[in-house]
C-alpha positions in Angstrom: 140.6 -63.3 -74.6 140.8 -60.7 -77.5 143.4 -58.4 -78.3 142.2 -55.0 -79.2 144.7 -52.3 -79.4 143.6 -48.8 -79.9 147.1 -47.8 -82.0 147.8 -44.0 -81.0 149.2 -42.3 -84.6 151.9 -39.8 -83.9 151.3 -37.7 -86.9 149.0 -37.3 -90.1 152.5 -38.3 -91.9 152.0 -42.1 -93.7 155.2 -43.0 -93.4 155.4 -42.5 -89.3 151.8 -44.1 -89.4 153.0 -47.4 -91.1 156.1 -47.3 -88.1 153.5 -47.0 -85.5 152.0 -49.9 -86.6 154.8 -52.0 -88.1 157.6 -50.5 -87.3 159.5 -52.5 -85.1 162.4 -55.1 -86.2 160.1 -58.2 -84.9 157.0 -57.4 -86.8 158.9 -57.4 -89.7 161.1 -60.2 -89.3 157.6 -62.2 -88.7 156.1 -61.4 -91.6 159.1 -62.4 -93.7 159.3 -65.7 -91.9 155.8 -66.3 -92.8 156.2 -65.4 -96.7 158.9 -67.7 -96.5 156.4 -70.7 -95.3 157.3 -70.4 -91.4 153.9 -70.8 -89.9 153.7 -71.5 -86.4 154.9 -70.4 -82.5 157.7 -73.2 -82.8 158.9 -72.6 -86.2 159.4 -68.9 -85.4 161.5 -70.2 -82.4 163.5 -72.5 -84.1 163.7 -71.7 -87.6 164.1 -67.8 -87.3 168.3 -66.9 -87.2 167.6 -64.0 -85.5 166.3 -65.5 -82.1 163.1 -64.2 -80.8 161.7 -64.1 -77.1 159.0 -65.7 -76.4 157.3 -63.0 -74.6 157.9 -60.4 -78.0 156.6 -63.2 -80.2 153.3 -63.5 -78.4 153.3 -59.8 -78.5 154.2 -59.4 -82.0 151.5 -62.4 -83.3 148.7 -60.6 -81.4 149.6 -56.3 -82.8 149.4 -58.1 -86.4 146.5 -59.9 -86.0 145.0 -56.8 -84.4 146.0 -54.7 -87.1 144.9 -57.4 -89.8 148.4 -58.5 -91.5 148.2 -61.7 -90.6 145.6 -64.3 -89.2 145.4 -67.9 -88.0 143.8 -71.3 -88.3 143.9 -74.2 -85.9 144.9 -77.2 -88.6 145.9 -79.9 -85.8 144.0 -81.2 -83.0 146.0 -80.3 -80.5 144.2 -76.4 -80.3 147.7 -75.0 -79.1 149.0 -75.2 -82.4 148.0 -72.1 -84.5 149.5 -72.1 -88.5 149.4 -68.5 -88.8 149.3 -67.0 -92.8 149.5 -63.3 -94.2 146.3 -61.4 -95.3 145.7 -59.7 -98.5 146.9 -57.1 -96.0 150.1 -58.9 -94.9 151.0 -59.8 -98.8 150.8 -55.6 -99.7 153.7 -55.8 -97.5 156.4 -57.8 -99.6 157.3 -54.8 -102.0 158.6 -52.8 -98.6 160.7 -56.2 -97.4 162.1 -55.9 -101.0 162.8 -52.8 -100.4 164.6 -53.2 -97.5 166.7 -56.4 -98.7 167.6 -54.1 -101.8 168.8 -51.3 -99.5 170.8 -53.7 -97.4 172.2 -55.7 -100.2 173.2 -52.4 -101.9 174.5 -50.6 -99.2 176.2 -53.0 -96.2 178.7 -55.4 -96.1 177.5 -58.4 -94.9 177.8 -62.2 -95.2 174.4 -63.1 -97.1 172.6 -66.6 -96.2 172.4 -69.1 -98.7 168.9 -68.4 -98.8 169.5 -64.6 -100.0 172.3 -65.7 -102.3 169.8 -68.2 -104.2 167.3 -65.7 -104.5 169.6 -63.0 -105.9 170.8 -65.3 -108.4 167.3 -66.8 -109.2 166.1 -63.5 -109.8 168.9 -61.8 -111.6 167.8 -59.6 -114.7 164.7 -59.2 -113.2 162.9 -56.5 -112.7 161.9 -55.5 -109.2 158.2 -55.5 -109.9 158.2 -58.5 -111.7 160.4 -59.8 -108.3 157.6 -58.6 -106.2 154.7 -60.0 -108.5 156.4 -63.4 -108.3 156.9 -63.5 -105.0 153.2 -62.3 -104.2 151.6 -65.0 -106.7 153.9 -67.6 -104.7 153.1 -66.8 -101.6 149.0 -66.9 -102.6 149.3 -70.5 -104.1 151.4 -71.6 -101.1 148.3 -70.3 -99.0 145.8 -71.8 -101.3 147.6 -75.1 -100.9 148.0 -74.8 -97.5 145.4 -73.5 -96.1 142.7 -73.6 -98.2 142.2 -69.9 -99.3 
């Protein structure tokens, strides 16, 4: 069965556009997960701190494959398992997660994963472009690798 969504735009305004679309906490909690190699139903699950439902996962998947972000291959034979990877689409979307881990870092307390803690020493003196540039290129030879393309 496809999903087609007909997304209703509240406003000419880009910025409220992009929310309508991608807007929601989940949508972009998945598209981190899968820039940081997180591929499939499972590994969102269990892998994710943040603890999805199952029910807003599904959801979630299916929007951003409607909207083109991200897309998915069937690599196993068992046909249940989908390895789901970010479009050209999906990747245009790391400099606003940078963004946002900037913002966050900068402005709220908060105990940082090791995760964030490696990264922010790995990538201090850095420039943010040159951040975002890495972290694009990365994700691209991961999906070469992976998947092919």
């Amino acid at each position: 069965m496809n999903y087609i969504i007909e997304p209703t735009y509240r406003s000419g305004c880009s910025v409220s556009t992009s929310l309508d679309l991608l807007g929601d906490k989940w949508s972009l909690l998945i598209i981190r997960d899968i820039f940081i190699h997180r591929n499939t139903f499972s590994q969102f699950l269990k892998d994710s701190p943040e603890g999805i439902a199952t029910n807003i996962l599904t959801d979630r998947l299916k929007k951003l494959r409607a909207f083109g972000v991200i897309d998915f291959i069937q690599k196993s034979a068992d046909k249940k398992i989908k390895s789901f990877y970010l479009t050209q689409k999906g990747i245009d979307l790391f400099p606003v997660l940078h963004s946002f881990h900037n913002w966050s870092t900068k402005h709220v307390e908060f105990e940082k994963h090791e995760a964030v803690k490696k990264k922010l020493k790995a990538n201090k003196g850095k420039t943010d472009a040159e951040i975002i540039e890495s972290a694009q290129e990365e994700y691209m030879s991961y999906r070469k690798e992976e998947f092919g393309f």
